[in-house]
N, C-alpha and C positions, 0 to 999 in steps of 0.2 A: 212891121209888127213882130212881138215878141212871141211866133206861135211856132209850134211845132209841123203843121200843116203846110202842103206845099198846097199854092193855090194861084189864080188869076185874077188880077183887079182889071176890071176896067172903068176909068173914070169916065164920067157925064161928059160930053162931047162940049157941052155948054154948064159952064160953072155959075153958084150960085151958094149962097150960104143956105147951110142944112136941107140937102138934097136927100132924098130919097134911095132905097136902096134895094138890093133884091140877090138874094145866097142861092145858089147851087147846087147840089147834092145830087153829083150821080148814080148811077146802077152798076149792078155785080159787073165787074171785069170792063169797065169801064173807066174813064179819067176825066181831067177837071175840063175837058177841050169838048165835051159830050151834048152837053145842056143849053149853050151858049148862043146855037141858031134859035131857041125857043123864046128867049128873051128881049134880041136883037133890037126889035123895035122900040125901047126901051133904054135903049144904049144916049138917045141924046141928054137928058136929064136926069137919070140915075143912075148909080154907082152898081156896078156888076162885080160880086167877087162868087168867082167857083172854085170849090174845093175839092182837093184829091183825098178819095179814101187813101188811110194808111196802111191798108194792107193789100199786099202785091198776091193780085190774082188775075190768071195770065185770061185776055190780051193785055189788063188794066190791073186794076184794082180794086178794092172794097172798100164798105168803111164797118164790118165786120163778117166773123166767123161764125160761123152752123153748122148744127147736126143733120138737120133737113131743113126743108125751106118753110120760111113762118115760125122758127126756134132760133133764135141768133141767143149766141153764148155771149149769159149776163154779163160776166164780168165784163168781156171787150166790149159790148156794146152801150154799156153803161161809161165805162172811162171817154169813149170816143162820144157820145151825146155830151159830156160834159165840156170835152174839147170844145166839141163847135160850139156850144152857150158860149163858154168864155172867149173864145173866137168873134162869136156876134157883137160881146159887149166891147170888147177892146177895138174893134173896128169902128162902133158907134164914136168914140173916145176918140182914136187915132183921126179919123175920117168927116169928123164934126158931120156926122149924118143926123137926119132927121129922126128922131126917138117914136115919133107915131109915126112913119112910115116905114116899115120894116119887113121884107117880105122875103118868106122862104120858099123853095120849087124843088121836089126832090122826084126823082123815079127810081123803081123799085126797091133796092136798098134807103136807097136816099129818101123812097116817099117814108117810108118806115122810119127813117131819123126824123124829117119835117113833122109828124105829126104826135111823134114822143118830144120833139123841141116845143109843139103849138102848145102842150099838157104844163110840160113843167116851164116852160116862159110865160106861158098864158097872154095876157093881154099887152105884155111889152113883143108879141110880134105881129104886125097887123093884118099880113094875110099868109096864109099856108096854102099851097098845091100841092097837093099827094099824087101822081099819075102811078097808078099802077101799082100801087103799096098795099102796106095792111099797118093797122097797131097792135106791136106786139102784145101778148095776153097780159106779161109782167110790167109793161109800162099800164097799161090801161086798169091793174088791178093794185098797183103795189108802188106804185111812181108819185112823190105828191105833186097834189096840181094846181096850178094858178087861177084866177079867175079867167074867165075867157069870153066874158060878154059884151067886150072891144072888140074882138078878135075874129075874124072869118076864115072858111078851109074850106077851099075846092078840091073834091074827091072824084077823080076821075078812073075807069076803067073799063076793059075791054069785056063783052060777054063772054068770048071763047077764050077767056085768059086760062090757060093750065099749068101757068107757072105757078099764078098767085091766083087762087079759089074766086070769084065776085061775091061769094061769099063773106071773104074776111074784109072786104071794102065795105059791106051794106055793114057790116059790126062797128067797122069804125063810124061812117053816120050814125048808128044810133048810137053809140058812146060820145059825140062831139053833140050832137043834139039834146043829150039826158044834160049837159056840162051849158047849156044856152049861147054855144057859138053859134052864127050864123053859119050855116052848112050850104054849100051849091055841090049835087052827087050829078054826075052823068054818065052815062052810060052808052058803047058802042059795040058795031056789030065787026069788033074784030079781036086780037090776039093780045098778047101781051106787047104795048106799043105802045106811040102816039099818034095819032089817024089825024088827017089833015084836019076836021072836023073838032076833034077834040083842041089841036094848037089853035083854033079861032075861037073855041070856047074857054079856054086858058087866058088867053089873051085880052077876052073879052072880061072877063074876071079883075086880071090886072089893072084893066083901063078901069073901070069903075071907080079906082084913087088916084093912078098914077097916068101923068102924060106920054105919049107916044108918039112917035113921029109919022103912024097909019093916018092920025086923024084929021 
């Protein structure tokens, strides 16, 4: 692929015309190797590509810059959301993937890219995972948005998160609910993470389109 992203593909263990597919998107100081145990079961009939933020921030990297947290500076974070669009689409192109099956998975930084991609993709992406994100103020105010009445977002987050508010989670619910996606919000009794609880409810999310190798 002709992208500027460094990233991991892994093909469907069992091939097939117009398979299924499911994007990546880590968290601060993190890289593309991060996500990959969350999806695994998944790995037999859909195509797995994770991507590395481009910005090096030690242990990992990013896929943008802040002033504080829940402010990520427009300009990088708008160039880098458009990456990954044009990313998604030249993979759909290169990888003869399935056009209604399209699924993105982000944490923290990443849940914040995934659910500014679900806005302005809208219904060409068919399910979103936010674990532990927010949308930012200026995508959700000033971003134009697609339809999204295809499209579903599971918003997942911890009560004791003090990274990221549960606050700016229950904003996104009601911003993707005023917009008629189907929303699935959960809520745990721990930190900023993914609690065992939460990856069987993710998962359980994913199965509702896609096959696995659990079942």
């Amino acid at each position: 692929m002709n992208t500027p992203f460094i990233y991991l593909h892994k093909a469907p263990k069992v091939e097939a015309d117009k398979q299924p597919a499911i994007f990546l998107l880590h968290g601060l100081g993190s890289d593309e190797n991060d996500l990959l145990q969350l999806v695994d079961s998944f790995s037999t009939h859909c195509h797995i590509f994770s991507l590395q933020g481009p910005i090096k921030h030690r242990p990992g990297y990013a896929f943008y810059t802040f002033e504080e947290e829940g402010k990520p500076n427009r300009a990088i974070f708008d160039k880098v959301l458009k990456g990954i669009e044009s990313f998604i689409k030249e993979a759909i192109w290169e990888f003869n993937l399935d056009e209604q099956q399209i699924y993105v998975v982000g944490f923290n930084q990443g849940a914040a890219m995934a659910q500014s991609l679900a806005m302005v993709m809208g219904n060409a992406i068919r399910g979103t995972a936010a674990l532990s994100g927010y949308l930012p103020d200026f995508a959700a105010l000033e971003y134009s948005k697609k339809t999204m009445d295809k499209s579903k977002i599971f918003i997942s987050h911890g009560e004791y998160d003090y990274d990221y508010p549960i606050e700016w989670a229950e904003h996104a619910v009601r911003f993707f609910n005023d917009y008629d996606t189907d929303v699935t919000f959960r809520t745990y009794p721990v930190g900023h993470g993914v609690s065992e609880q939460n990856l069987h409810d993710l998962i359980a999310f994913l199965s509702k389109d896609l096959p696995n190798n659990l079942n």
